[in-house]
TORKOL-4160 file (C-alpha; in steps of 0.2 Angstrom, whole numbers, padded with zeros to 4 digits, m for minus):
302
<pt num="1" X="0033" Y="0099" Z="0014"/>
<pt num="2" X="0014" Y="0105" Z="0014"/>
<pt num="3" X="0000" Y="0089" Z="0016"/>
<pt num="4" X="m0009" Y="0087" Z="0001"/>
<pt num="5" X="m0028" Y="0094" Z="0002"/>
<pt num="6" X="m0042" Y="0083" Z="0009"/>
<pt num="7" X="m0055" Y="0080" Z="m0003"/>
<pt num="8" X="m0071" Y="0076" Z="0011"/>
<pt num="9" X="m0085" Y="0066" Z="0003"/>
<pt num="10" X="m0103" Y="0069" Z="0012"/>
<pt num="11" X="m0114" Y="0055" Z="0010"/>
<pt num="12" X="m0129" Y="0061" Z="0020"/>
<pt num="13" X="m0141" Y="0048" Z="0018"/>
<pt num="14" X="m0138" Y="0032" Z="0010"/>
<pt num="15" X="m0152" Y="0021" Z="0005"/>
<pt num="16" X="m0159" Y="0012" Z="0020"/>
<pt num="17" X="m0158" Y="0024" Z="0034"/>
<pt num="18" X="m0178" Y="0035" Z="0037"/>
<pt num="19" X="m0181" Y="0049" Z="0048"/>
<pt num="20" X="m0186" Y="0039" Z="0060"/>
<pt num="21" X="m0168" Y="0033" Z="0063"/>
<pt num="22" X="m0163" Y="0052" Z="0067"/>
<pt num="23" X="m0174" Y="0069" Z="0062"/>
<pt num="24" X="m0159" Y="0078" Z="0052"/>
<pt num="25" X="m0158" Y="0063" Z="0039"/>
<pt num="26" X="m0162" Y="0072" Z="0021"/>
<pt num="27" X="m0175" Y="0062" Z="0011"/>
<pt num="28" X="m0183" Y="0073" Z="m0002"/>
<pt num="29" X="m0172" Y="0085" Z="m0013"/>
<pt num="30" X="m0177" Y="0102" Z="m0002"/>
<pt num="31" X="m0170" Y="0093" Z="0013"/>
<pt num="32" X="m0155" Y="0084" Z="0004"/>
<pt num="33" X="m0149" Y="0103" Z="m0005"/>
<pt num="34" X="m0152" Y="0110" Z="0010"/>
<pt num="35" X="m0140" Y="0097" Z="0019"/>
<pt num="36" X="m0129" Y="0100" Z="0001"/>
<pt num="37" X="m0125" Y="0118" Z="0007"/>
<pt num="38" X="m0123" Y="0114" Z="0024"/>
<pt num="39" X="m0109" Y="0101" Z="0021"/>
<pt num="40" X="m0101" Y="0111" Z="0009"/>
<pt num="41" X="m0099" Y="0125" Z="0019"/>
<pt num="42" X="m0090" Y="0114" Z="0034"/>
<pt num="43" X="m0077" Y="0109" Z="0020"/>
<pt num="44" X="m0084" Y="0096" Z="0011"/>
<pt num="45" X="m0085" Y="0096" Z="m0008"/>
<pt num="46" X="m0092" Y="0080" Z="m0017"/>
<pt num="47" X="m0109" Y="0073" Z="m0013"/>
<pt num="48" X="m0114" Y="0056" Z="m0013"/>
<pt num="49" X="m0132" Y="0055" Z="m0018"/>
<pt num="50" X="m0144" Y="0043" Z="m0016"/>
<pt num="51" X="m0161" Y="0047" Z="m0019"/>
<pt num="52" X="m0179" Y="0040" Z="m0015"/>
<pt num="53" X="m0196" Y="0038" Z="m0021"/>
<pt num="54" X="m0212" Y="0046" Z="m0016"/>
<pt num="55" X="m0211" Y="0033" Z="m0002"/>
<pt num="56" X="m0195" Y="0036" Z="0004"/>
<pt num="57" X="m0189" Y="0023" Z="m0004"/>
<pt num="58" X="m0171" Y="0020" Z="m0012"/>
<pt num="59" X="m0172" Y="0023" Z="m0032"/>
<pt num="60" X="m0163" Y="0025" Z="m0048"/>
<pt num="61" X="m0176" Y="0034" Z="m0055"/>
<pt num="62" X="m0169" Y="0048" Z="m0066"/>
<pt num="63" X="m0183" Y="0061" Z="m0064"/>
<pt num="64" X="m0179" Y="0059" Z="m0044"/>
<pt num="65" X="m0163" Y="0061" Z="m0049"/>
<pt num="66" X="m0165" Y="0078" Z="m0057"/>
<pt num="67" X="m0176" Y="0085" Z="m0046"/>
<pt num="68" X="m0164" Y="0085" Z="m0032"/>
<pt num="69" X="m0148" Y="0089" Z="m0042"/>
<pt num="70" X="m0158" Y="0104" Z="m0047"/>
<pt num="71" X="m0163" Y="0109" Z="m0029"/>
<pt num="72" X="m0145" Y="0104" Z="m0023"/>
<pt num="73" X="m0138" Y="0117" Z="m0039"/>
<pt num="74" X="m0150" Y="0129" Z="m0035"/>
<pt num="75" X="m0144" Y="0129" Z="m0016"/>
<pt num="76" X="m0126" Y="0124" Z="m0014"/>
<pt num="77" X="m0121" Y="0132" Z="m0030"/>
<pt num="78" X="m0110" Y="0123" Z="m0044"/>
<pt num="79" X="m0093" Y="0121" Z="m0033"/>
<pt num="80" X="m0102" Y="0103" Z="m0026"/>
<pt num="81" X="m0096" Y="0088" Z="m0035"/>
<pt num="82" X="m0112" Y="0077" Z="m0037"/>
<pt num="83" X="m0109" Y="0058" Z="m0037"/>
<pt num="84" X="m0125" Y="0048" Z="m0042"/>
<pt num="85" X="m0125" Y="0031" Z="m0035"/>
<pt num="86" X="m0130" Y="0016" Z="m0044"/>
<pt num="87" X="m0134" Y="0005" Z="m0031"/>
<pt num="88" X="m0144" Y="m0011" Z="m0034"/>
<pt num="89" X="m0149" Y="m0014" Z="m0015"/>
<pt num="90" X="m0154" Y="m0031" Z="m0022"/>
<pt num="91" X="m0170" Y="m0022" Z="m0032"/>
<pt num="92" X="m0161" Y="m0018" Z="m0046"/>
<pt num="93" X="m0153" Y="m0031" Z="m0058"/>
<pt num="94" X="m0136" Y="m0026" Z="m0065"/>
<pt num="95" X="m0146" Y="m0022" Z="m0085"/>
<pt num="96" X="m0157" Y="m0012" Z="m0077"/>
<pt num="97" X="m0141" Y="m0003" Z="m0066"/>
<pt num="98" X="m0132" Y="0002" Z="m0084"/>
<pt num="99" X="m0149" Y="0008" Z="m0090"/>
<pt num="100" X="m0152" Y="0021" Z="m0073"/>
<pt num="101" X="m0132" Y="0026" Z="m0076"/>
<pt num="102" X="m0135" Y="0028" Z="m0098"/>
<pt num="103" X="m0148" Y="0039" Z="m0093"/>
<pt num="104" X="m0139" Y="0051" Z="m0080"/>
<pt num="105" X="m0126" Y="0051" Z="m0093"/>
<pt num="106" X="m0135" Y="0059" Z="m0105"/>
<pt num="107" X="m0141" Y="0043" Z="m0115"/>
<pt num="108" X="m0135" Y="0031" Z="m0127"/>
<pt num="109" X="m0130" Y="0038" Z="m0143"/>
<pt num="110" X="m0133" Y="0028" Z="m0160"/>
<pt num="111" X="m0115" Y="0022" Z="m0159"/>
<pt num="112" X="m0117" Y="0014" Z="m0142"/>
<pt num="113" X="m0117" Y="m0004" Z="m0143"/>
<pt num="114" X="m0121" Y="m0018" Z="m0129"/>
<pt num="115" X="m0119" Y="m0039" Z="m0130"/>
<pt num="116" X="m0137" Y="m0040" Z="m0124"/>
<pt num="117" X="m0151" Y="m0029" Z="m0127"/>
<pt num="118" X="m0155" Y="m0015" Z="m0116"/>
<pt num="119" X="m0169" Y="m0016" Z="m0102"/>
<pt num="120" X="m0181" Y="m0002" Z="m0101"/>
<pt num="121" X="m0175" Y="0010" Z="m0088"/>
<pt num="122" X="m0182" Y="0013" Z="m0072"/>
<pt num="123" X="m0194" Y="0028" Z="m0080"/>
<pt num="124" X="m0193" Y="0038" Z="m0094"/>
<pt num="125" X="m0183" Y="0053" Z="m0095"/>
<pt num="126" X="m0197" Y="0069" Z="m0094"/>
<pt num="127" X="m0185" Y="0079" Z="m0103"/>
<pt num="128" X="m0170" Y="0076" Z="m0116"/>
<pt num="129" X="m0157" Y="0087" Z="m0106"/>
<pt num="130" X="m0149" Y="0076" Z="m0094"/>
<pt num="131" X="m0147" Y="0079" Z="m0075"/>
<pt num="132" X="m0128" Y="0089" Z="m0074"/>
<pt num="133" X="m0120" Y="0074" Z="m0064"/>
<pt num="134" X="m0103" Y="0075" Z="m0061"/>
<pt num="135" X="m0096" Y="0058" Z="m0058"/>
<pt num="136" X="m0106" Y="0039" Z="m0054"/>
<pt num="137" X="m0101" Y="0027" Z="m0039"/>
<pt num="138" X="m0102" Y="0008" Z="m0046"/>
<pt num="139" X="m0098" Y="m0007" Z="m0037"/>
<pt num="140" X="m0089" Y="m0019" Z="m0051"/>
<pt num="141" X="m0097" Y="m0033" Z="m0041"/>
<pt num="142" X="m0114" Y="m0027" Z="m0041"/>
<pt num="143" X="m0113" Y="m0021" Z="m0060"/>
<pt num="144" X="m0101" Y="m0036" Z="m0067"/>
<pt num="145" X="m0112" Y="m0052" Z="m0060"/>
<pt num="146" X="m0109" Y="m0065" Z="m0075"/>
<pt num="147" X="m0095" Y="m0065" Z="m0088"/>
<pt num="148" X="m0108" Y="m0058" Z="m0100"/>
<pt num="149" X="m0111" Y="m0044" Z="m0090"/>
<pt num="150" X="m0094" Y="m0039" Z="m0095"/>
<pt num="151" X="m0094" Y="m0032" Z="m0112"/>
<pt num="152" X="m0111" Y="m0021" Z="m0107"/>
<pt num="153" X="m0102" Y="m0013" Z="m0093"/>
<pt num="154" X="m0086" Y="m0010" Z="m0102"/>
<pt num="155" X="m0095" Y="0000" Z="m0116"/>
<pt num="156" X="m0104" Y="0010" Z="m0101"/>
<pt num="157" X="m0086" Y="0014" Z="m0094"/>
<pt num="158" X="m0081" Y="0023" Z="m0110"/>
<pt num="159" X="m0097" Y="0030" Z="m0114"/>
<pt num="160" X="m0099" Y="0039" Z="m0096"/>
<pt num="161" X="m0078" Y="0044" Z="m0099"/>
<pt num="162" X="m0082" Y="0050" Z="m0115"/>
<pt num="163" X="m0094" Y="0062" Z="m0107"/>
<pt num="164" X="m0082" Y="0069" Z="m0093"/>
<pt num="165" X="m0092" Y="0058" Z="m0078"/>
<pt num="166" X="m0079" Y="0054" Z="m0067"/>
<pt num="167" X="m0081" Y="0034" Z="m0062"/>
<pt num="168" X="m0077" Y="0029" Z="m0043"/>
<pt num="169" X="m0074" Y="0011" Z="m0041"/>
<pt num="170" X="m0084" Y="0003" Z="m0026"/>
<pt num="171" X="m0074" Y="m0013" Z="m0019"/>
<pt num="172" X="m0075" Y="m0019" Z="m0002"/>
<pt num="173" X="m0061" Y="m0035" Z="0000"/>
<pt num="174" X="m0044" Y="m0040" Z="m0006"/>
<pt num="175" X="m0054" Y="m0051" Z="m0017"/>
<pt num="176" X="m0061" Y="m0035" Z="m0025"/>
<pt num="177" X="m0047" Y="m0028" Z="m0027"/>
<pt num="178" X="m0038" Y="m0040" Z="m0036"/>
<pt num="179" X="m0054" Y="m0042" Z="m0046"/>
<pt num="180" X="m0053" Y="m0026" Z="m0050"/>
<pt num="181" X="m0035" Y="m0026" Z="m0055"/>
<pt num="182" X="m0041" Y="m0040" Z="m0068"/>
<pt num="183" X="m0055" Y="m0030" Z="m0076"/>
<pt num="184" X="m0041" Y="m0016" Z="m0078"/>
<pt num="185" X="m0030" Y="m0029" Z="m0085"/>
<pt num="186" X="m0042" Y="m0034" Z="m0095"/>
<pt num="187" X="m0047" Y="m0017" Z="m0102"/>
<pt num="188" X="m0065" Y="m0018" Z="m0096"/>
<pt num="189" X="m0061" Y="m0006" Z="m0081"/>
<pt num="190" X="m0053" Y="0012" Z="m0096"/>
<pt num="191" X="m0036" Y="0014" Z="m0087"/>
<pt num="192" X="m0038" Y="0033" Z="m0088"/>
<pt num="193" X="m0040" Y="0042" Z="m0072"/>
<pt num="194" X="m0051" Y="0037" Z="m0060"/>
<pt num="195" X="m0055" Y="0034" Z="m0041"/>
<pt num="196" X="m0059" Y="0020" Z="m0030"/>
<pt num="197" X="m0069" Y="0018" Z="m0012"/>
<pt num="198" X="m0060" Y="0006" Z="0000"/>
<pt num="199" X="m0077" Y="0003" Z="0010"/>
<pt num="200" X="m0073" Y="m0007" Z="0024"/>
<pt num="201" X="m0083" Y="m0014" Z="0043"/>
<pt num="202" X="m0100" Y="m0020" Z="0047"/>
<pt num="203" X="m0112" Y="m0013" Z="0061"/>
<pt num="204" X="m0113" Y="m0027" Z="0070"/>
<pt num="205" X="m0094" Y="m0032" Z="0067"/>
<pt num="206" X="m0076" Y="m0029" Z="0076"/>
<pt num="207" X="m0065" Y="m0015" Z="0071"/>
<pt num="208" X="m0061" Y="m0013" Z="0052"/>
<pt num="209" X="m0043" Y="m0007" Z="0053"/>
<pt num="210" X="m0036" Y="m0023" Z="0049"/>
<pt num="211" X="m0047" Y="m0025" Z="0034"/>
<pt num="212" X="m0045" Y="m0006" Z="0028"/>
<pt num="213" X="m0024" Y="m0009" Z="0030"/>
<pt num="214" X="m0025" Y="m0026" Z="0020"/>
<pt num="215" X="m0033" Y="m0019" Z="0005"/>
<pt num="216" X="m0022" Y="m0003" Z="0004"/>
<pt num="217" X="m0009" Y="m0017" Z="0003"/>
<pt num="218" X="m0018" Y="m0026" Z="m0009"/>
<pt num="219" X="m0020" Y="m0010" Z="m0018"/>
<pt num="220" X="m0002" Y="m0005" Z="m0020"/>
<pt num="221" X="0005" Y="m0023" Z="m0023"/>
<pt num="222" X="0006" Y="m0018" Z="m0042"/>
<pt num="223" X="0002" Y="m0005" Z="m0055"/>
<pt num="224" X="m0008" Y="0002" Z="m0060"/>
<pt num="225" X="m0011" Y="0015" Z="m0046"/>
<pt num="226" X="m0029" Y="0022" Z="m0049"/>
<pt num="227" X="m0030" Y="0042" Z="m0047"/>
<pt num="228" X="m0034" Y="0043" Z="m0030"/>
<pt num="229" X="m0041" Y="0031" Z="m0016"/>
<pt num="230" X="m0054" Y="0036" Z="m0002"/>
<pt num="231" X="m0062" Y="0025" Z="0013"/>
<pt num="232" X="m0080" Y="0024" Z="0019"/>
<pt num="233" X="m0081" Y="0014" Z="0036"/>
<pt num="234" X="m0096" Y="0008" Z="0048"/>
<pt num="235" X="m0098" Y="m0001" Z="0065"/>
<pt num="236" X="m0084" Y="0000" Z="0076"/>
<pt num="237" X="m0069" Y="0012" Z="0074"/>
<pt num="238" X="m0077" Y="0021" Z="0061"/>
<pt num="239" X="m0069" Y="0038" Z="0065"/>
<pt num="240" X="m0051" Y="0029" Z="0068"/>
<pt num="241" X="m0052" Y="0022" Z="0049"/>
<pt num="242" X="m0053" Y="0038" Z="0041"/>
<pt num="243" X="m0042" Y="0046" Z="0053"/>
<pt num="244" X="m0030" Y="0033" Z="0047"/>
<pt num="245" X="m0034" Y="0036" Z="0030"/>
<pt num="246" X="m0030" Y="0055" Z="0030"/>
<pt num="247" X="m0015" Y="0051" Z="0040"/>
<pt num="248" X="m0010" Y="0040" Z="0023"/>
<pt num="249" X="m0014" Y="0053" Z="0010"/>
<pt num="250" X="m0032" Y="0044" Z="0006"/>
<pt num="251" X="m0047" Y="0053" Z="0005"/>
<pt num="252" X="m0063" Y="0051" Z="0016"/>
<pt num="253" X="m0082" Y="0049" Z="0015"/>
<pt num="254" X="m0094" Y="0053" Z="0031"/>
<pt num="255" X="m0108" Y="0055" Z="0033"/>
<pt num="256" X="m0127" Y="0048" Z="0041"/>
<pt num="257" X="m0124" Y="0034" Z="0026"/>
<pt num="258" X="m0111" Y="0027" Z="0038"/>
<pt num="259" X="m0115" Y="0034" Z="0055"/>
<pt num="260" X="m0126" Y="0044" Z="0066"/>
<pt num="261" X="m0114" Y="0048" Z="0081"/>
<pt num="262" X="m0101" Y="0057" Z="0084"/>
<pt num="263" X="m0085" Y="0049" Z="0092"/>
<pt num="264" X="m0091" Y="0051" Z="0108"/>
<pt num="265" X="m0105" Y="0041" Z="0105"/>
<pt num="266" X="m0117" Y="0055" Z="0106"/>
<pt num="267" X="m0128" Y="0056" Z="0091"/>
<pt num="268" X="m0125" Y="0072" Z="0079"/>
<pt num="269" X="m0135" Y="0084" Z="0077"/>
<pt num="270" X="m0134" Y="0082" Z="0059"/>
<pt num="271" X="m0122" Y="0079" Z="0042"/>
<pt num="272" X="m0111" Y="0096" Z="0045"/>
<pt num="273" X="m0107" Y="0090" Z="0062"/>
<pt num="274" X="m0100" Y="0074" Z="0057"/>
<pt num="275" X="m0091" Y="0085" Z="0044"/>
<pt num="276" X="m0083" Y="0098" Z="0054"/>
<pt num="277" X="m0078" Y="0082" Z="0066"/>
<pt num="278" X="m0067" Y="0075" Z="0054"/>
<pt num="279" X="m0057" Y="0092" Z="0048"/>
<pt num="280" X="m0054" Y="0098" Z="0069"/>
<pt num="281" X="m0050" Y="0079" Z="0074"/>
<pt num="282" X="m0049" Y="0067" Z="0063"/>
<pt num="283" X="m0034" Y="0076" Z="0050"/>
<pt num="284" X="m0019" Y="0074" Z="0062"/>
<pt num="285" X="m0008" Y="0082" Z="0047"/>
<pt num="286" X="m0019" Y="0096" Z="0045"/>
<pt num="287" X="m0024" Y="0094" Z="0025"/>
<pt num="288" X="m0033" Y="0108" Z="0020"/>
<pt num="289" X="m0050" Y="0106" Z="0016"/>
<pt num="290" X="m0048" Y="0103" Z="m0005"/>
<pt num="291" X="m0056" Y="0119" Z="m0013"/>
<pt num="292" X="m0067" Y="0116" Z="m0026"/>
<pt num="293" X="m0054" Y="0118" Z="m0040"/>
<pt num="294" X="m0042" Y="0104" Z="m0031"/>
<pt num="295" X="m0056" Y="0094" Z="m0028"/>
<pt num="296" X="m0058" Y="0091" Z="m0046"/>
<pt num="297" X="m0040" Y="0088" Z="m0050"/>
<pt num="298" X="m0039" Y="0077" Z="m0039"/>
<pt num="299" X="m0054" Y="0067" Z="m0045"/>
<pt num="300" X="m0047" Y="0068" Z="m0062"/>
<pt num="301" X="m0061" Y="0080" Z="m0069"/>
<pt num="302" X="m0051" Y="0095" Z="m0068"/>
C-alpha cells in the first residue's frame, strides 16, 4: 500500500528565541514571509506563527498579526496553511488569550455570548477585515485555568469552527490527554474534526520517546480519535521523536522553535535546512510531502 502524505509543520521562530541565538531566526514579517517561502518550497505546508512586538518581543497583538500574514501571502503565496498561536508565555491571562483568538477570527458577532465579560483585546483592530488565518494552536491548559474559564472557551471553540478555523489542540502529558478527552466528553472541546500537538521533552531533560509513546497510548485508549495527530519535540532525541512519529503515520513540526541543529549537532543554516532534514532522513517510509490540497484534508479544512 502507498504511505499516507506527510503533512510538515514549520515553526520557525517560536516566542523566546532572538537573533542573537542564531542570524537566520525571522523576527519581523519580511524575515518571517521570506522564511514562509523558503520552508514551503522544501515541503512544508502549514506555518506556525508567532509574532513579536516592535521590541522583538512575543505578542498577540492582531495588527502584528496582519502585518506578517500579509507579507507571508504576499510572498509564499496562498497554498501555506497559517496557524496563529495563542500563547500566553505567562503574560497573557486566559480572558485576554480568547480576546487575541475572537479578533483573528473575525470578531464576535452579536450572537456570541461568554459567562464573564470580555477583556479588552491586546489592541484594537486597524481595520474590520480580519487577518485571513487559517487555523489557531490553543493549549486547553493555558486557555481552560478554572472551571469558569470553561463555558468562555467553549463558545470560542464553536465560534472559530463556525468560521472554518481549523483548531489544534496543544497537550503536553497523559494528564493532558485524558483532560482533553473529558472536555470532549464534555462537549466543551466540538467533536467535529480537528487536530492535536503531542509536544513532548525539555532542553535540559533526557530523551522524550518514552513520554511521546505514552501519550500515543494514552491517545488511542478510547474514542474518540481526533482527525490527525502531529509531534513537536525539544532537548535530546528531537530528530528520533519525529522520525518515530512519521514511521507511525503522525505528522511533524520542526523548526528554530524547537531546535537550531541539525542531527549532527552542527547548527543549520536556517528553517529550510531543518526542513529538507526531515523529508531525506527522518521519513523512513518515504511519505510524500502532503500537497497543499492534502494538507488541508487532512487538517479537516478541505
Amino acid at each position: 500500500m502507498t504511505a499516507p502524505p506527510l503533512l510538515i509543520a514549520a515553526a520557525p521562530n517560536g516566542a523566546y528565541k532572538t537573533r542573537r541565538d542564531h542570524p537566520a531566526l525571522p523576527i519581523t514579517p519580511q524575515q518571517i514571509a521570506e522564511t514562509a517561502a523558503e520552508v514551503a518550497e522544501a515541503g512544508a505546508r502549514m506555518l506556525h506563527l508567532h509574532v513579536r512586538d516592535a521590541h522583538g518581543a512575543h505578542t498577540l497583538d492582531i495588527n502584528a498579526y496582519r502585518a506578517a500574514i500579509r507579507a507571508i501571502r504576499e510572498k509564499a503565496g496562498d497554498d501555506l496553511f497559517i496557524q496563529a498561536t495563542s500563547e500566553s508565555t505567562g503574560a497573557y491571562s486566559a480572558a485576554e488569550q480568547r480576546e487575541a483568538l475572537y479578533a483573528l477570527g473575525g470578531g464576535r458577532e452579536e450572537s456570541d455570548s461568554a459567562d464573564t465579560p470580555p477583556a479588552p483585546p491586546p489592541s484594537p483592530p486597524a481595520s474590520p477585515t480580519p487577518p485571513e488565518i487559517d487555523g489557531v494552536s490553543i493549549a486547553p491548559r493555558e486557555l481552560i485555568r478554572a472551571e469558569s474559564d470553561a463555558a468562555p472557551a467553549a463558545e470560542l471553540f464553536r465560534h472559530l469552527r463556525g468560521r472554518g478555523i481549523l483548531i489544534q489542540y496543544i497537550l503536553y502529558s497523559p494528564d493532558d490527554v485524558a483532560r482533553y478527552k473529558s472536555l470532549l466528553a464534555q462537549q466543551v472541546i466540538p467533536p467535529d474534526l480537528h487536530s492535536v500537538l503531542l509536544v513532548v521533552g525539555r532542553h535540559d531533560a533526557a530523551s522524550p520517546l518514552p513520554a511521546l509513546r505514552k501519550m500515543l497510548e494514552a491517545l488511542r485508549a478510547a474514542p474518540p480519535a481526533p482527525a490527525n495527530w502531529m509531534t513537536c519535540a525539544f532537548g535530546a532525541d528531537e530528530f528520533a521523536c519525529l522520525r518515530e512519529s512519521a514511521t507511525l503515520g503522525g505528522h511533524i513540526r520542526a523548526g528554530f522553535e524547537n531546535t537550531l541543529l541539525l542531527r549532527s549537532g552542527r547548527p543549520a543554516a536556517d528553517n529550510r535546512e531543518l526542513i529538507t532534514q526531515l523529508l531525506k532522513h527522518g521519513n523512513p517510509q518515504n511519505r510524500a510531502p502532503a500537497t497543499p490540497a492534502e494538507a488541508r484534508e487532512i487538517l479537516g479544512a478541505a
